[in-house]
C-alpha positions, 0 to 999 in steps of 0.5 A: 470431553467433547472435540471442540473442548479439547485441547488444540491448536484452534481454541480460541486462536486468531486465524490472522497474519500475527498468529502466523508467528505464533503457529509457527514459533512454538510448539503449536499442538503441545505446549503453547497453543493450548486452551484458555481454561487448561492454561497453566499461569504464572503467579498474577498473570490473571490478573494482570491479563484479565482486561486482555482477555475481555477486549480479545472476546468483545472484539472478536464478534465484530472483527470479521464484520470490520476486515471484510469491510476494509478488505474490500474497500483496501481491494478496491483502492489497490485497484485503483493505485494499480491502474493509475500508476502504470499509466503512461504519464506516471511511468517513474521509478518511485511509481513502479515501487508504489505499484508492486507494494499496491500488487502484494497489498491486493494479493494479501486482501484477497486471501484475507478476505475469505478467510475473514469469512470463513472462520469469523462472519460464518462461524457462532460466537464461540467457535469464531477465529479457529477452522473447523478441525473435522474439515480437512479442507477448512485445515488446508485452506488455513495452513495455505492461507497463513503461508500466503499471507506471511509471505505477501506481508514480509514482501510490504514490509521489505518493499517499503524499506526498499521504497524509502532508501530508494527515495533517500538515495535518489535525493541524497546522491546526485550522481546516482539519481540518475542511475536510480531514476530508471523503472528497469533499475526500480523493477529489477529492486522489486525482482530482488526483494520478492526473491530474497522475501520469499527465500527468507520464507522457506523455514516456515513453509517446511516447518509443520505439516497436517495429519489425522488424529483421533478423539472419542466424542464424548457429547453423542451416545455411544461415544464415536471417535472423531477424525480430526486434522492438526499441525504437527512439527515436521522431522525436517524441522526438529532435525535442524530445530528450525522453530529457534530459526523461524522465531528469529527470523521473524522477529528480528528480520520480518519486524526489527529491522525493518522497523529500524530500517523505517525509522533511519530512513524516515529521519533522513528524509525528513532531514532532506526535505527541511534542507531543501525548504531552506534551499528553496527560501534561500533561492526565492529571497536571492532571485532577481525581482526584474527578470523576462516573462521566459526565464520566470516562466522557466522559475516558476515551473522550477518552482512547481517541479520542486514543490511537487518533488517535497509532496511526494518524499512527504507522501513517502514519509507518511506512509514509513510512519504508518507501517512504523505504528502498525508494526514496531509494537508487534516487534517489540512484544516479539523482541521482549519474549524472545530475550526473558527467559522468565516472562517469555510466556506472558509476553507471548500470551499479550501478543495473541489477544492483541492478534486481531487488533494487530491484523485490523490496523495492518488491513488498515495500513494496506487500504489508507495509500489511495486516499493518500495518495490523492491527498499529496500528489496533484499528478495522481489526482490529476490521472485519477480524474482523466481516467475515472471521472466522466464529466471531465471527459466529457467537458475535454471531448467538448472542448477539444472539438469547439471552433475556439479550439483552432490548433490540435491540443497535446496531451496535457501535462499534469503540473502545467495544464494551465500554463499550456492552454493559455499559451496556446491561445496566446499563439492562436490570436498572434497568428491571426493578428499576423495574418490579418494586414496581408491578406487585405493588402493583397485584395486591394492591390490586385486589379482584378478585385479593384472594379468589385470594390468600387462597386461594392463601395457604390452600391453601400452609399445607395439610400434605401 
């Protein structure tokens, strides 16, 4: 029996964050994580998983080409969410959540990136998704890779519940939107969550180890024993049957219940922002329709002020949803095998074919905010631009430097540029106005310039 035919804890395994679970749930080297041939199944369980197992194969070839193709454009648009949040202008609470989540969003790619390619674009087919167990340094990298991302990935998970109730009680309260409207506030919540994120981790990082193990290669003539490393249940953890403790923990704490946190918090929001469409009709409908240029400047500001508070909890909504649709399935499939005590194993077994597929649609979810972002926020797009878009620097260092432009212009206001600039001009042509008669008044009814002006006037009635 050859060293890759042999049972272990690589065959045919995903590398990716949904296998994180099931490394560390189950006895990896010895009962679950075993090779698809030597696979003891229940009765119709092939059956009933055979087109699991062709979509796993077929998919697999094509998965390292995918990720790594959404890994970086997810680096890249993260990048950009990072740079254009911690901009002065941008400085708000909401933000500074967003901001972290992009942080932790980039972090992960970036551990995910190189795996990506190095145990699915470099290997051959057959070997695709699993380290290569001779390479100590290909079993580290894995192990320190899985732990990494785990954590990274608990960390989203929780900073978008904590996003979404700090939405929900920054609208909802309005005694404390004030308190909770605060960065300081915001980072401080951010502090909490990675610390209590990376303490819920512990369990895992102490649940298993790397050792060195021997097998006769049976392919080469004489046969050779082979050094190959595994995962192997520390003491630590079978003292304390941590394996039970890290199952739950993440299947109840890192996917229920942020999942039915997301979906409260999701429909009180969406609860909110139909109120405050009514609020607003009812508003608009009771206006006054004789009002000053000053106070309907000051409606329509109001207005806009609003408009651009609803897209942002809409904004916020959308992305609960789409962590919501990656996330509540792997929960449910870990929630159905964690509660059968008959089935357990063929839940389990439909959660490892789906790994990729799960992975996919989370390097997905990490990678879809920019875009988002400059969908439903005019202030994102509107710093995004005056950050990143030469031409329009280019028209602003021209215009601001044209003798139109007589006053000395102040950093423009993302929701009311247009407003700004043409009161400015409004002001500039009143002010000449106002100092046009003085001047000329003052010419004429000086002494000195009277006898210039008659002359002026003399040498004008001349015929050439």
């Amino acid at each position: 029996m050859s060293l890759r035919s042999s049972p272990s804890m690589f065959t045919n395994r995903s590398y990716s964050t949904s296998t994180i679970v099931q490394l560390i749930i189950a006895n990896i080297t010895e009962s679950i994580l075993i090779s698809d041939e030597s696979t003891v199944l229940p009765y119709g369980f092939n059956e009933n998983i055979s087109s699991l197992v062709r979509y796993r194969l077929l998919y697999r070839d094509y998965h390292g080409i995918i990720s790594s193709f959404v890994c970086i454009f997810g680096l890249t648009c993260n990048l950009f969410n990072i740079i254009v949040l911690t901009r002065p202008l941008m400085r708000s609470s909401t933000n500074t959540i967003l901001t972290s989540l992009a942080l932790s969003d980039l972090l992960k790619m970036l551990f995910v990136l190189p795996a990506v390619i190095i145990f699915y674009c470099l290997p051959s087919s057959e070997l695709k998704s699993e380290p290569d167990p001779t390479s100590y340094f290909q079993v580290q990298f894995y192990m320190i890779h899985m732990l990494f991302t785990l954590t990274l990935h608990c960390i989203s998970t929780w900073l978008t519940v904590f996003l979404a109730a700090f939405r929900y009680a920054f609208l909802s309260c309005k005694t404390l939107s004030a308190y909770v409207s605060s960065p300081e506030r915001a980072l401080f919540g951010v502090s909490m969550v990675v610390l209590l994120s990376t303490t819920l981790c512990i369990p895992s990082y102490v649940g298993h180890h790397i050792v060195k193990a021997y097998q006769n290669d049976t392919s080469s003539e004489p046969v050779k024993q082979v050094v190959f490393y595994r995962f192997e249940e520390t003491s630590f953890s079978k003292s304390l049957s941590l394996r039970e403790t890290v199952f739950v923990l993440h299947s109840v704490i890192f996917k229920l219940i942020p999942c039915a946190l997301l979906l409260l918090f999701s429909f009180l929001l969406v609860q909110q922002l139909r109120n405050a469409l009514r609020q607003s009709e009812k508003a608009h409908r009771h206006s006054s329709t004789t009002t000053t240029l000053a106070s309907n400047g000051g409606r329509v500001r109001g207005r806009k002020r609003e408009n651009e508070n609803r897209r942002t909890t809409l904004m916020l909504v959308i992305v609960c949803v789409l962590f919501l649709v990656t996330e509540l399935p792997q929960g449910a499939i870990l929630l159905l095998a964690f509660l059968s005590k008959t089935k357990s194993k063929y839940y389990f077994e439909i959660y490892q074919h789906l790994g990729d597929t799960f992975d996919i649609l989370a390097l997905i979810n990490n990678s879809v905010n920019f875009l988002l972002y400059c969908l439903m926020s005019r202030a994102f797009r509107d710093t995004f631009k005056q950050i990143f878009c030469l031409c329009e620097n280019d028209n602003r260092r021209s215009s601001s430097a044209s003798p139109a432009q007589g006053l000395p212009v102040k950093p423009r206001q993302m929701n009311a540029s247009a407003t700004y600039n043409t009161l400015l001009t409004h002001k500039y042509s009143d002010s000449c106005r106002a100092s046009l008669s003085p001047i000329i008044k003052s010419l004429s009814d000086n002494p000195k310039t009277r006898k210039g002006f008659h002359f002026l006037k003399q040498t004008n009635s001349i015929a050439l």
